[in-house]
Every structure is written in structure tokens, then in C-alpha cells.
Backbone bond lengths (Angstrom), bond angles and torsions (degrees), N, CA, C in turn:
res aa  C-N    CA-C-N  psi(-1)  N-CA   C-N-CA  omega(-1)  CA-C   N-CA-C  phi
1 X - - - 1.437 - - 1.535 108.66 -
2 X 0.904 129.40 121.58 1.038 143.15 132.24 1.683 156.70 -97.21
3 X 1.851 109.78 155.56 2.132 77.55 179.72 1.973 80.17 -149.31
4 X 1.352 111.72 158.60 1.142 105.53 -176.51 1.720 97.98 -153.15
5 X 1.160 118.52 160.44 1.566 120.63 -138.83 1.522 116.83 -161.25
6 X 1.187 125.01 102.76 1.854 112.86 -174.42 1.426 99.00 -94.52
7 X 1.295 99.18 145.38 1.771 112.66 167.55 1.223 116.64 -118.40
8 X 1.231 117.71 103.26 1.614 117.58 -172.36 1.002 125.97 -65.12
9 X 1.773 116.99 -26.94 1.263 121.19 172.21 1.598 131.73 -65.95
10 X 1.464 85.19 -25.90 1.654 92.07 -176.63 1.825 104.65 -107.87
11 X 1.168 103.42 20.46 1.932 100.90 -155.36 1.455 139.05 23.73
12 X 1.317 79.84 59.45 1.814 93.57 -159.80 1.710 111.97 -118.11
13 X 1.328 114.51 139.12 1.612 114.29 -177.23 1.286 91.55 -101.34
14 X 1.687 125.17 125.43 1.312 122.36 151.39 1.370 125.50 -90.84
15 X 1.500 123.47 124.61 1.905 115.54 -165.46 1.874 89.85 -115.04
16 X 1.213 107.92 136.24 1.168 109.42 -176.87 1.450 99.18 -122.45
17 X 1.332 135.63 103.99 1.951 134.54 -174.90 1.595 85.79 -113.49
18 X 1.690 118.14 120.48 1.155 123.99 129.64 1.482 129.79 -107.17
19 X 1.551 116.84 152.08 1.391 118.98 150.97 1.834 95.18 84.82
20 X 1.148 105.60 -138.83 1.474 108.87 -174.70 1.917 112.92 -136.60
21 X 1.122 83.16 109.32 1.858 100.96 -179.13 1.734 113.80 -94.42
22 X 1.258 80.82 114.81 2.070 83.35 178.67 1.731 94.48 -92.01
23 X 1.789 85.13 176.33 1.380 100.36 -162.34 1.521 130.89 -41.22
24 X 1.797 106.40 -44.98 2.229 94.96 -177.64 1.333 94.87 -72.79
25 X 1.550 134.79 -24.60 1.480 108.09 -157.80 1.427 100.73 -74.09
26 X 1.347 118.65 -31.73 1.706 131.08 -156.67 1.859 95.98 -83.60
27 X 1.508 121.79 -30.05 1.608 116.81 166.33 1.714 92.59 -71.31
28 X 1.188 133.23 -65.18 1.465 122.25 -165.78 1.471 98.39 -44.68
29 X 1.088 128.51 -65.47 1.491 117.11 -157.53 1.516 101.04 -68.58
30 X 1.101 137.93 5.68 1.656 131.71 -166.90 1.705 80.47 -97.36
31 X 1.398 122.59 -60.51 1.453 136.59 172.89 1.447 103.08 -35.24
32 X 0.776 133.95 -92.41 1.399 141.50 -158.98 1.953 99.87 -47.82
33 X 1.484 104.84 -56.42 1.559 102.28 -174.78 1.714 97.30 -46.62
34 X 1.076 135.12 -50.32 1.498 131.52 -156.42 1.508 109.54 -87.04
35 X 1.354 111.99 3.83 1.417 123.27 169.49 1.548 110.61 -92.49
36 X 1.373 107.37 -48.96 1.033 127.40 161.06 1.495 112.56 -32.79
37 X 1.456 88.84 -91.48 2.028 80.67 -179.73 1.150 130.78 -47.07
38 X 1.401 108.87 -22.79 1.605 107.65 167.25 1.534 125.39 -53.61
39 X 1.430 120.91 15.24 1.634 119.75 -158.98 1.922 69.35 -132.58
40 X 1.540 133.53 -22.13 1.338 98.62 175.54 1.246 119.59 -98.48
41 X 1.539 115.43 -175.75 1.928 105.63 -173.26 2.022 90.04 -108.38
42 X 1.367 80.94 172.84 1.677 85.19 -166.25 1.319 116.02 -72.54
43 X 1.410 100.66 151.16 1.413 121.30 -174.15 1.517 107.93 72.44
44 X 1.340 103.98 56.22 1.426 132.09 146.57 1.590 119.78 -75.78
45 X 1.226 100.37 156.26 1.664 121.42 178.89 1.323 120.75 -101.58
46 X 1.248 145.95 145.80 1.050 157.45 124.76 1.387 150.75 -54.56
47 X 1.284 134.19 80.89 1.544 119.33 -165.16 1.583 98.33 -81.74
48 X 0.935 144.98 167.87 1.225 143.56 138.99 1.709 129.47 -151.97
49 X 1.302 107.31 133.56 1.388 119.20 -140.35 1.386 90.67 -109.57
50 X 1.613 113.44 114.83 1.706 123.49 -171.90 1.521 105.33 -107.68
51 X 1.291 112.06 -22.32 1.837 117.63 162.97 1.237 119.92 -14.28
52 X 1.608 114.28 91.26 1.115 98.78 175.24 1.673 110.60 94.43
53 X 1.002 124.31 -0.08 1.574 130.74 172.32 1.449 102.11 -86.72
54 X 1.541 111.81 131.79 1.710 130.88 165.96 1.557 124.21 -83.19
55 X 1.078 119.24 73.74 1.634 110.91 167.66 1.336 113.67 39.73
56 X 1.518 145.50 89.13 1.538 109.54 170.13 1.375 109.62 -72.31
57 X 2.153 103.99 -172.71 1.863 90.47 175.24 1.403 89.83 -94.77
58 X 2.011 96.65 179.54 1.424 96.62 177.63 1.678 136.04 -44.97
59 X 1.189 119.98 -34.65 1.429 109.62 148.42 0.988 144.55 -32.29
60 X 1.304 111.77 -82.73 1.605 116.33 176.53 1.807 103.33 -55.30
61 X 1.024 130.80 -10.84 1.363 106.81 152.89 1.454 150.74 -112.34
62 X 1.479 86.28 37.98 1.345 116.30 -164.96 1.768 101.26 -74.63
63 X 1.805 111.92 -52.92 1.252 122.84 166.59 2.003 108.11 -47.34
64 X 1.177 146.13 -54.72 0.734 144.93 -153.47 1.857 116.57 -58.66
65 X 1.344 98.03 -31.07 1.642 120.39 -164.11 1.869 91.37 -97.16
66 X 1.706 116.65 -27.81 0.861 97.86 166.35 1.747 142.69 -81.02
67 X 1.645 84.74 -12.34 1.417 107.60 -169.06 1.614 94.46 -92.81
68 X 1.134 125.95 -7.11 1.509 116.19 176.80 1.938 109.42 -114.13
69 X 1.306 103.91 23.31 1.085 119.78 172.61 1.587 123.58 -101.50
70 X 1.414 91.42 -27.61 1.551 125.17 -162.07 1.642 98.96 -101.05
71 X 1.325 117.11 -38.16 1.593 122.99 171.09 1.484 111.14 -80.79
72 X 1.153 123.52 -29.90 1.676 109.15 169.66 1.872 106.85 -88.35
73 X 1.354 116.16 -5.13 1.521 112.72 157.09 1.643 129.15 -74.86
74 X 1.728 71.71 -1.08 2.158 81.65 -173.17 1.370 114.39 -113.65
75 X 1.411 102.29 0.20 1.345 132.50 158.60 1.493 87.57 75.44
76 X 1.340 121.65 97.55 1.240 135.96 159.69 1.400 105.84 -125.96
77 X 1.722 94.06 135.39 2.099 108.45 -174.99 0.966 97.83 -68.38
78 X 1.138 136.01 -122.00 2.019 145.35 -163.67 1.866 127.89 -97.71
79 X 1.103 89.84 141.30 1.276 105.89 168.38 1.534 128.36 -99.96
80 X 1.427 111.69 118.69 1.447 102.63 171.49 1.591 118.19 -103.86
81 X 1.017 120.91 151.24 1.425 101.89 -168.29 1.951 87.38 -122.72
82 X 1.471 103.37 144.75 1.758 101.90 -178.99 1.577 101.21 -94.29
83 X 1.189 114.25 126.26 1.549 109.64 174.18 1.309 90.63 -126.79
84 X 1.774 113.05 152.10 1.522 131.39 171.42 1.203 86.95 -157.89
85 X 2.130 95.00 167.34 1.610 108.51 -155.79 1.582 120.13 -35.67
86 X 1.238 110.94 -42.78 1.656 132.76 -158.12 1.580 75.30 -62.80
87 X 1.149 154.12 -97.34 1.582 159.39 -157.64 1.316 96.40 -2.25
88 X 1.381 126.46 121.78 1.327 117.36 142.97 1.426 147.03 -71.98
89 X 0.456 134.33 150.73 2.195 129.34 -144.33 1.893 84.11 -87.36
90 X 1.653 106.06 -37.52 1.378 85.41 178.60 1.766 122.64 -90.42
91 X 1.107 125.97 22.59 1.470 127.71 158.82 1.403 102.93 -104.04
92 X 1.019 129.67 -21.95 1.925 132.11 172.93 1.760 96.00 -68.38
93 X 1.045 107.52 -52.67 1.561 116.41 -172.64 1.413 114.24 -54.60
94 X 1.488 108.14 -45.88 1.769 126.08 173.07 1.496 112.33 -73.83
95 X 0.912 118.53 -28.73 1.671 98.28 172.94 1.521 105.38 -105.40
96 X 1.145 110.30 1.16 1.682 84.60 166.88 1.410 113.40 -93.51
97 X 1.734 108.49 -24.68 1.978 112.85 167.43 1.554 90.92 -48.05
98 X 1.436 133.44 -57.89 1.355 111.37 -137.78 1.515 98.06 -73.27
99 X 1.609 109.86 -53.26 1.551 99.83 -178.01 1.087 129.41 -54.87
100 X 1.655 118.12 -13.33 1.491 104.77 163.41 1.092 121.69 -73.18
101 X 1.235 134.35 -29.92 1.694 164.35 177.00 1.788 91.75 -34.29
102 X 1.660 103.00 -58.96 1.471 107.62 -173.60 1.459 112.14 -114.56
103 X 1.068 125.37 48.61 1.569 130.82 141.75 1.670 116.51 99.69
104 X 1.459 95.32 24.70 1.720 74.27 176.08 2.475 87.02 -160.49
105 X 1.421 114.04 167.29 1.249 139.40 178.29 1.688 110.87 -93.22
106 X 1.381 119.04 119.09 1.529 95.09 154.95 1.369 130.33 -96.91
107 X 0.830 119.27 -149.58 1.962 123.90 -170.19 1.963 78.33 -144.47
108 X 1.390 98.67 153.18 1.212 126.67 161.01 2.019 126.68 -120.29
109 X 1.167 117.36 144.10 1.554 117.57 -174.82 1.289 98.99 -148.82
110 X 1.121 115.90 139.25 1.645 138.21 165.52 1.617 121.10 -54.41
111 X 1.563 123.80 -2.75 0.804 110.39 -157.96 1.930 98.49 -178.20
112 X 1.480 113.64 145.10 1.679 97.88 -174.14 1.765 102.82 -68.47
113 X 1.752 121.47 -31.33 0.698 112.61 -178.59 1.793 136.59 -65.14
114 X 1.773 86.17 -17.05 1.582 100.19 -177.26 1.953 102.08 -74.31
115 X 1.503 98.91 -35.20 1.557 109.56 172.63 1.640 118.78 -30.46
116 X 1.147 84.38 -75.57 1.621 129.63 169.60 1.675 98.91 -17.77
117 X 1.304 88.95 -87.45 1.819 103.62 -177.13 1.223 113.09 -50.16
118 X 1.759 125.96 -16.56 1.758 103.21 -140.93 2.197 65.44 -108.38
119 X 1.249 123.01 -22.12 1.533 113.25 -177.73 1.907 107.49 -76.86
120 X 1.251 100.84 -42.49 1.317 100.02 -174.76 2.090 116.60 -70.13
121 X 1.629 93.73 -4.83 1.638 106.35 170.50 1.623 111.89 -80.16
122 X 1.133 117.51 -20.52 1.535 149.41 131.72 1.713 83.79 84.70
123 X 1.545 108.24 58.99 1.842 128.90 -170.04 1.356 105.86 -102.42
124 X 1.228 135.47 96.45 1.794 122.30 -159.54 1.539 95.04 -84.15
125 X 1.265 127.14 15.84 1.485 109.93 -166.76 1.243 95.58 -54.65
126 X 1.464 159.51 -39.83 1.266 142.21 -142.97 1.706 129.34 -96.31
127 X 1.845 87.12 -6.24 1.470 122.33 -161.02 1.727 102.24 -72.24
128 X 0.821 131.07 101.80 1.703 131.94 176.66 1.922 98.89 -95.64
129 X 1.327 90.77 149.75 1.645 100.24 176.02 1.779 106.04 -138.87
């Protein structure tokens, strides 16, 4: 399941991944996120909330590495990704290989609100190019 969400006011992409997404739902949501950001202006942010997200298999995350290939081409600043206990260390582990793969670091927060604060501290330490 997933739901993903632009906020224009704050220029922010919200990605919400729960549970376990096989392959069309995980290309739809890669689709939609990059539609999405298309409503922000560049050097937008990302929160994204992995709480509770299941490993996909290599397929279904084939879209994901592409869709975060396609968001640092649209020149978006940082990504935070929300991890809590339920997170598995190995889906934290996989999207940060991929985004390094295509050119940029994320930051991690406990919480959307910890997100929130650590972008609005407006601190690029986490920002890789």
C-alpha cells in the first residue's frame, strides 16, 4: 500500500510505503510519486515514511531506483526517510544503496514530525550530490 502527496507550500514530496507492494502497484506508485513532484519547483524535499514497509522482491523494486533517479534529475534537495522499530534494517539498507547508485545520501528521523523539523532546520549535512 501505498499513498504519496506534494505540498506546495512547504515543497515537500510526502511517500508513504506500507506493508508489502509487488511489482504494478510499486511501478504505479513510482508513477504517481514523479507526477507528484512535478507540481513542486526545484529543490524540493522528500519525507518518506518506510514504517512498516516489507522488503519488496527484486522486481518490484526495480521502479523505485528508477523513480529516485528521475527525482534527483528534477533536482530535488533531501530526502528523509522515517524509520521506526517495525523498519527492517534491510529495506533502510536498500534504498539508501539505490540512492547512492544515483547521486545523492539520505538522512533518516524517527518520526514525520522529526522529518519535518530536521528540513525546516534547513542543515544540508545529509544532502550528497
Amino acid at each position: 500500500m501505498y499513498d504519496v502527496r506534494a505540498d506546495a507550500a512547504t515543497n515537500r514530496l510526502y511517500i508513504d510505503l506500507t506493508g508489502r507492494v509487488d511489482e504494478p502497484e510499486m511501478a504505479e506508485a513510482a508513477d504517481e510519486t514523479l507526477a507528484e513532484a512535478e507540481k513542486l519547483l526545484s529543490g524540493f524535499d522528500i519525507i518518506n515514511d518506510l514504517g512498516g514497509f516489507r522488503p519488496p522482491s527484486p522486481e518490484a523494486a526495480k521502479p523505485i531506483k528508477v523513480a529516485q533517479g528521475k527525482l534527483k534529475e528534477m533536482e530535488m534537495n533531501r530526502t528523509v526517510r522515517v524509520v521506526d522499530d517495525e523498519t527492517s534494517q534491510v529495506v533502510v539498507n536498500a534504498f539508501e544503496r539505490r540512492s547512492r547508485d544515483v547521486g545523492y545520501n539520505g538522512e533518516q528521523a524517527e518520526s514525520i514530525d522529526k522529518a519535518e523539523q530536521m528540513l525546516d532546520e534547513d542543515d544540508t549535512s545529509g544532502f550528497g550530490s
